[in-house]
DOKOL-991106 format. One record per residue (C-alpha): residue number from 1; x, y, z. Coordinates in steps of 0.5 Angstrom, whole numbers. Example, Ala and Ser with C-alpha at 12.3 -4.5 7.8 and 13.67 -1.06 7.14 Angstrom:
// residues 2
PT / bapa / xx / yy / zz
PT / 1 / 25 / -9 / 16
PT / 2 / 27 / -2 / 14
//
This chain:
// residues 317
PT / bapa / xx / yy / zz
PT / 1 / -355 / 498 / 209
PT / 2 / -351 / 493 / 213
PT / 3 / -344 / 495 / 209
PT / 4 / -346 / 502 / 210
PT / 5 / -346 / 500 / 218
PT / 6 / -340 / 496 / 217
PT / 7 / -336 / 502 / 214
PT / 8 / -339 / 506 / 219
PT / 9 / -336 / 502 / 225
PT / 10 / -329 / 500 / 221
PT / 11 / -329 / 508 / 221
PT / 12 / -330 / 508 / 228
PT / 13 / -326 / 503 / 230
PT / 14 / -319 / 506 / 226
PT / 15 / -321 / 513 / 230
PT / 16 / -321 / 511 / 236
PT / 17 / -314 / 508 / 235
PT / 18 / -312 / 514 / 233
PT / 19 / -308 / 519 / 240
PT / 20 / -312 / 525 / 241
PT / 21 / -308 / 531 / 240
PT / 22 / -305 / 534 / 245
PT / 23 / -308 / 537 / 251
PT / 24 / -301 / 539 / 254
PT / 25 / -298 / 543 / 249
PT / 26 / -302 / 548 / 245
PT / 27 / -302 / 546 / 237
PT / 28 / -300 / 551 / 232
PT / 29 / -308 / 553 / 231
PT / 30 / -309 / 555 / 238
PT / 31 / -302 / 559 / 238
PT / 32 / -305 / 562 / 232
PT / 33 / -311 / 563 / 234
PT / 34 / -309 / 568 / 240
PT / 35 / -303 / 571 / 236
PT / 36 / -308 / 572 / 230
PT / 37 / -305 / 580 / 229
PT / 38 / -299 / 577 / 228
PT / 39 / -296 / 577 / 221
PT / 40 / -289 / 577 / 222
PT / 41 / -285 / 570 / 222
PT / 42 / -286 / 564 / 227
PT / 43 / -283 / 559 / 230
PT / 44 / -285 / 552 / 228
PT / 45 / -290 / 551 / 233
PT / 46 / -294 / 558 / 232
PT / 47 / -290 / 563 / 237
PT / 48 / -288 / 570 / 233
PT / 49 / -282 / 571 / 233
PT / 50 / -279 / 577 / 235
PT / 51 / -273 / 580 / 230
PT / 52 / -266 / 579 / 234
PT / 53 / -264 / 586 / 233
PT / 54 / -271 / 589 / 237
PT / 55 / -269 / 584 / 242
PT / 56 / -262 / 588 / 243
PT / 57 / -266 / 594 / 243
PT / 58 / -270 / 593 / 248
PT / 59 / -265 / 591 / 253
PT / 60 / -264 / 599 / 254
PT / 61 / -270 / 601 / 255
PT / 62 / -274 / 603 / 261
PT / 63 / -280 / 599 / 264
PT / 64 / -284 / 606 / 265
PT / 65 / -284 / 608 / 258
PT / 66 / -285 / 601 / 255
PT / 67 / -290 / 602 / 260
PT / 68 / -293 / 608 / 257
PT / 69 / -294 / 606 / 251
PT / 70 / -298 / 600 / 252
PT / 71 / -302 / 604 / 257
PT / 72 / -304 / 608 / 252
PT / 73 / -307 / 602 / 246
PT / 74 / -311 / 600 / 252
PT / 75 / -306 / 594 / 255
PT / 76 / -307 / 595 / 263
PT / 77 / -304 / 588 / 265
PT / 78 / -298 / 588 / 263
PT / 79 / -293 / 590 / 269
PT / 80 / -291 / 585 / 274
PT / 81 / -286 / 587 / 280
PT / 82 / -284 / 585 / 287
PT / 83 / -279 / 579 / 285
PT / 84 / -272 / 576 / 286
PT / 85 / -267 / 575 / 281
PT / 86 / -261 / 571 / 280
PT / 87 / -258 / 578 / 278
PT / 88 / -260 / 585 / 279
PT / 89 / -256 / 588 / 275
PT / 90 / -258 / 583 / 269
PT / 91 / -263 / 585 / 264
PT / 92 / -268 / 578 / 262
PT / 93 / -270 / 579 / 256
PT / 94 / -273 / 575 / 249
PT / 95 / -280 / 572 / 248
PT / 96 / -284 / 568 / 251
PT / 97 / -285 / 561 / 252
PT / 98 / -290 / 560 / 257
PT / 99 / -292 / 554 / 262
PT / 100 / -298 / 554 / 267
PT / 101 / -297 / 550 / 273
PT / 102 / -304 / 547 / 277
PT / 103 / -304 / 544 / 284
PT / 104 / -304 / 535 / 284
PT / 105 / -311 / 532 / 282
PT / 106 / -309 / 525 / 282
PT / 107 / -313 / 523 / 276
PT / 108 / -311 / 530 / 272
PT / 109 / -304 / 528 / 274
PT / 110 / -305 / 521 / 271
PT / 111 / -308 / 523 / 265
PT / 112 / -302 / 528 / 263
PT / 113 / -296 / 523 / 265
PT / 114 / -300 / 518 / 260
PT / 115 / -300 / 523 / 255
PT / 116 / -293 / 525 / 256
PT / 117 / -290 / 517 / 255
PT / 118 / -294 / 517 / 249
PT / 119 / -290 / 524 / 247
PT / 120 / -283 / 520 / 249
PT / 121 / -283 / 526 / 254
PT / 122 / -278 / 525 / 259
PT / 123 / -282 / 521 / 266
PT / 124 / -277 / 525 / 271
PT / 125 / -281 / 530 / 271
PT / 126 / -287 / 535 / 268
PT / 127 / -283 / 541 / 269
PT / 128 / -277 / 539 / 265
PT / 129 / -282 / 538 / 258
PT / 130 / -282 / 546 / 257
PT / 131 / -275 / 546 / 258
PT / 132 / -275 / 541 / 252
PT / 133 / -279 / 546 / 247
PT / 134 / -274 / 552 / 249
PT / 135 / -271 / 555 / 243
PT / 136 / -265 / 560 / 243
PT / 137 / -268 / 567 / 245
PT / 138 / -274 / 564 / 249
PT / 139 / -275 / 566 / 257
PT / 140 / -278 / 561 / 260
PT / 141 / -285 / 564 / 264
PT / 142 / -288 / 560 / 269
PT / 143 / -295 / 560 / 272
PT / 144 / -293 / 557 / 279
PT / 145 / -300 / 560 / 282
PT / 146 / -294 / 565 / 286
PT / 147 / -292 / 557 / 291
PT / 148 / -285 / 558 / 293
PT / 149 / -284 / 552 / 299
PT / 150 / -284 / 545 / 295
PT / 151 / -286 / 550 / 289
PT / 152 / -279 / 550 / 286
PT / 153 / -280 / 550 / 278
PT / 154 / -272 / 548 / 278
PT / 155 / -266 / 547 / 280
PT / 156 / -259 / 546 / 278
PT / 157 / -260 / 541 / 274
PT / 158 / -266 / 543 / 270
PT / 159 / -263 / 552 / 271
PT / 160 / -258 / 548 / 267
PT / 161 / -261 / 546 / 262
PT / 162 / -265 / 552 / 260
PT / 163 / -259 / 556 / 260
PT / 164 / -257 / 551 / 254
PT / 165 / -264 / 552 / 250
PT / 166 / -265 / 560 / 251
PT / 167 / -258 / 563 / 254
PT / 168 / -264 / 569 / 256
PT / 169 / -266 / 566 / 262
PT / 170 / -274 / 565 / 266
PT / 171 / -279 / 570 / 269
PT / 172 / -283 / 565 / 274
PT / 173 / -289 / 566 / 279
PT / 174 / -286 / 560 / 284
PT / 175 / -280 / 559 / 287
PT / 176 / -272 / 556 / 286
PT / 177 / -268 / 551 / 289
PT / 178 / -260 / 551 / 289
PT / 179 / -259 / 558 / 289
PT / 180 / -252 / 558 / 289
PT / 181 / -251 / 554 / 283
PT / 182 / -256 / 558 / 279
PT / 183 / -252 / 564 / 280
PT / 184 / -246 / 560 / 278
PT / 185 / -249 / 559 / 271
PT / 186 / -245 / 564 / 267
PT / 187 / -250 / 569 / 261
PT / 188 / -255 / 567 / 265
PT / 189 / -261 / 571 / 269
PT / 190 / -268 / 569 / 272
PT / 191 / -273 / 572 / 277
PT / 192 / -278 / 568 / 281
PT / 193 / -282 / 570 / 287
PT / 194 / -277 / 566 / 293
PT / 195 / -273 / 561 / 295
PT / 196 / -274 / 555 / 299
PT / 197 / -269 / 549 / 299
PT / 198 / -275 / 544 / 298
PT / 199 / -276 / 540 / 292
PT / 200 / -282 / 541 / 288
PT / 201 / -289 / 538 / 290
PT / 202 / -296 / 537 / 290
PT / 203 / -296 / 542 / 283
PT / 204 / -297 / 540 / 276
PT / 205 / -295 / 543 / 268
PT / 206 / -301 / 544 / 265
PT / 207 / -300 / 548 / 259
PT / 208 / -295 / 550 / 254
PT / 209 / -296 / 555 / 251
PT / 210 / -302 / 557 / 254
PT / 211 / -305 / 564 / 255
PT / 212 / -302 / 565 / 263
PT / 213 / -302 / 570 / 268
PT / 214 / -296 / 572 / 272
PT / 215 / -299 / 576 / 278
PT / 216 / -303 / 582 / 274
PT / 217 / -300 / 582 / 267
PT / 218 / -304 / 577 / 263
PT / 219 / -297 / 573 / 258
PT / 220 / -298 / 570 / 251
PT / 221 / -293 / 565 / 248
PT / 222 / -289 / 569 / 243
PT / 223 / -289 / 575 / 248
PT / 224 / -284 / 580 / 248
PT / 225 / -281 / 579 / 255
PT / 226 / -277 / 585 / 258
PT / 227 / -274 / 583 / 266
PT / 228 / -271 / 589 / 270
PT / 229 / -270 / 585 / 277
PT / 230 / -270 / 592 / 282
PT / 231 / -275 / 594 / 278
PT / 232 / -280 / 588 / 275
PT / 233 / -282 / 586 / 269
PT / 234 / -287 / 587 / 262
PT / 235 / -289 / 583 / 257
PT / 236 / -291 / 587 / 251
PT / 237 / -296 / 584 / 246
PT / 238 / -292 / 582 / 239
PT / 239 / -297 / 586 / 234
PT / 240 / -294 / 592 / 239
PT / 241 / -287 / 590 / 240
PT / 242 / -283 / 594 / 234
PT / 243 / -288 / 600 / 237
PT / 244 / -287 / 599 / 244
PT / 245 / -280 / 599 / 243
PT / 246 / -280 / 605 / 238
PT / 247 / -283 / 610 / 242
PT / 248 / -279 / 608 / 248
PT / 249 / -274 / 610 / 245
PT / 250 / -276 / 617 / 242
PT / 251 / -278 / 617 / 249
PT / 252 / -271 / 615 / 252
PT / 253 / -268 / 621 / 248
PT / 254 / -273 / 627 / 249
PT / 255 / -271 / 625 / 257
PT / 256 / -263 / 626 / 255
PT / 257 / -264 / 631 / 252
PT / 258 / -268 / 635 / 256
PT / 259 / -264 / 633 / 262
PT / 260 / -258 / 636 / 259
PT / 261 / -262 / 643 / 258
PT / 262 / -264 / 642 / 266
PT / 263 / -257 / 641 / 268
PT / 264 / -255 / 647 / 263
PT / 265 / -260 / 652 / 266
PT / 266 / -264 / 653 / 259
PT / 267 / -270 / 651 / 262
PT / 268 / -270 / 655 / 266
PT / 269 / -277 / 653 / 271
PT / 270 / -279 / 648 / 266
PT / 271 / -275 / 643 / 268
PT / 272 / -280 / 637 / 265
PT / 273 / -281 / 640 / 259
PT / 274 / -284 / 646 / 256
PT / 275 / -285 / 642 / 249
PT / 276 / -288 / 646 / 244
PT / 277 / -285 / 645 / 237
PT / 278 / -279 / 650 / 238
PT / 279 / -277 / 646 / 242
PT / 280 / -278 / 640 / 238
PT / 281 / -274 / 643 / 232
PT / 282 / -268 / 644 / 237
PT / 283 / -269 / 636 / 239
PT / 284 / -269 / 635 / 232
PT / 285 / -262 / 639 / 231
PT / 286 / -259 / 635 / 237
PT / 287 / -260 / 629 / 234
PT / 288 / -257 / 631 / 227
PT / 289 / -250 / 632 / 231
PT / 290 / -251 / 626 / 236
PT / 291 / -253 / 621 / 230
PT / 292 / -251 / 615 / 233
PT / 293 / -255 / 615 / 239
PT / 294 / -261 / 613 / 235
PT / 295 / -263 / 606 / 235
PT / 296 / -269 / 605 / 230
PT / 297 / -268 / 609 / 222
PT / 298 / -269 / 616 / 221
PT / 299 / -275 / 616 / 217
PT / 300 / -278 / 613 / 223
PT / 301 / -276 / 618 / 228
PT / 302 / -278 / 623 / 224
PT / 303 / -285 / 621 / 224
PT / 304 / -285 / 620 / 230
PT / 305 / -282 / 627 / 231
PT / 306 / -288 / 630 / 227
PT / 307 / -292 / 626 / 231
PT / 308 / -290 / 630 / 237
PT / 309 / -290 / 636 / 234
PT / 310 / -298 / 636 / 233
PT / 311 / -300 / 635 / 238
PT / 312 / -295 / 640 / 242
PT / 313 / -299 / 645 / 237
PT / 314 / -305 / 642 / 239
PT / 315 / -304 / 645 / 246
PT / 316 / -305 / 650 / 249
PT / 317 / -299 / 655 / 250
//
């Protein structure tokens, strides 16, 4: 009984010597966990990772129709508008990489600078810690409670230092220093919600790669991100990302096409459409003789065309 004791309490004592997991960054099992629809790749630390070529895709499409598709699968909170943006002509696309930021607390702040030394991550500032974990094609989404005056997540300096890690840029629910400067950074793009010259304060990273919220739209690491500064921002879940981005591109060609008819007067009076499956065929023809205006393969637009199809023939004529 005694060396049963004894080896429970040389357990014990070897536990307790070992560093608790990480509590600021989210480990690969928690990341699995949110995203456990996801069966494509990932990155080592979890996120999906979105193909480069669907990120090219999405560089063209509009905020409405991703919009649309993802308010028809029942994805309410995926919209953010009214920002500020480094460029407003620049899209900001890639996946996401998220940050939570929370006011000082003394003891919460102590807590996480020790777990940080204990990383070896940088003591100058917990804000340059998800800079660290950027990887090319990542933008940077940060919840900094919508906090601008000494709510500036970056600077110069550390704007820098994210366009070196993601050439993309970031979306954040906070504030930005050094203006100037950052729009000086060539291929590089950031929204925020305002611009103060103070330096950041009283505020604390919480969370890497934690579920967040960006005004109304919920965000979760690996997300695909789509930034269109005069207009907002969505995030689309990585299980819809393909889908999405598919079916806004059907979407953007049916808008082409029959903004033509109107211009040419063949729509007469049905100048937002009038689709019934004769005219659907015709849309299809049209895209026989203007091939390279399709994105996505043949075979996945002529589903979707069938698709289209019945429920024209669903309707009521």
């Amino acid at each position: 009984m005694k060396k049963a004791i004894l080896s429970l309490l040389i357990a014990c004592a070897a536990w307790s010597g070992v560093p608790a997991s990480a509590q600021v960054k989210m480990t690969r099992d928690q990341i699995l966990f949110y995203t456990s629809e996801w069966k494509g790749p990932r990155f080592p630390d979890g996120r999906p990772k979105l193909p480069d070529d669907l990120l090219k895709r999405a560089a063209s499409m509009t905020i409405e129709d991703v919009w649309e598709f993802l308010e028809a699968h029942g994805y309410r909170c995926q919209f953010e508008g009214d920002w500020q943006a480094l460029h407003l002509d620049r899209p900001i696309i890639g996946r996401a990489l998220t940050a939570q930021y929370m006011p000082t607390r003394p003891d919460m702040r102590q807590a996480i600078l020790a777990e940080g030394k204990a990383e070896g991550r940088a003591a100058t500032g917990t804000n340059s810690w998800p800079i660290a974990e950027l990887q090319d094609g990542d933008v940077y989404v940060a919840d900094g409670f919508g906090k601008i005056q000494y709510g500036t997540l970056i600077g110069s300096n550390l704007g820098n230092g994210i366009a070196g890690h993601t050439h993309a840029g970031f979306v954040f629910d906070a504030g930005v220093r050094d203006l100037q400067e950052l729009r000086e950074i060539p291929d590089f793009n950031g929204m925020f919600k305002g611009y103060d010259p103070t330096a950041w304060a009283d505020m604390e990273l919480t969370g890497i790669n934690v579920p967040i919220r960006i005004g109304n739209a919920v965000v979760l690491p690996g997300d695909l991100v789509i930034g269109k500064p005069r207009q907002g921002v969505v995030f689309v879940p990585a299980i819809l990302a393909e889908q999405a981005i598919s079916s806004a591109e059907f979407t953007s060609l049916t808008d082409e096409y029959n903004f033509e008819r109107n211009r040419e007067g063949e729509n007469k009076g049905m100048f937002e459409g009038g689709w019934n499956v004769a005219k659907y065929d015709a849309f299809a023809k049209w895209i026989d003789a203007h091939p390279a205006k399709l994105k996505m393969s043949r075979s996945e637009f002529d589903q979707l065309l069938q698709a289209a199809k019945q429920r024209a023939a669903r309707r009521p004529q």
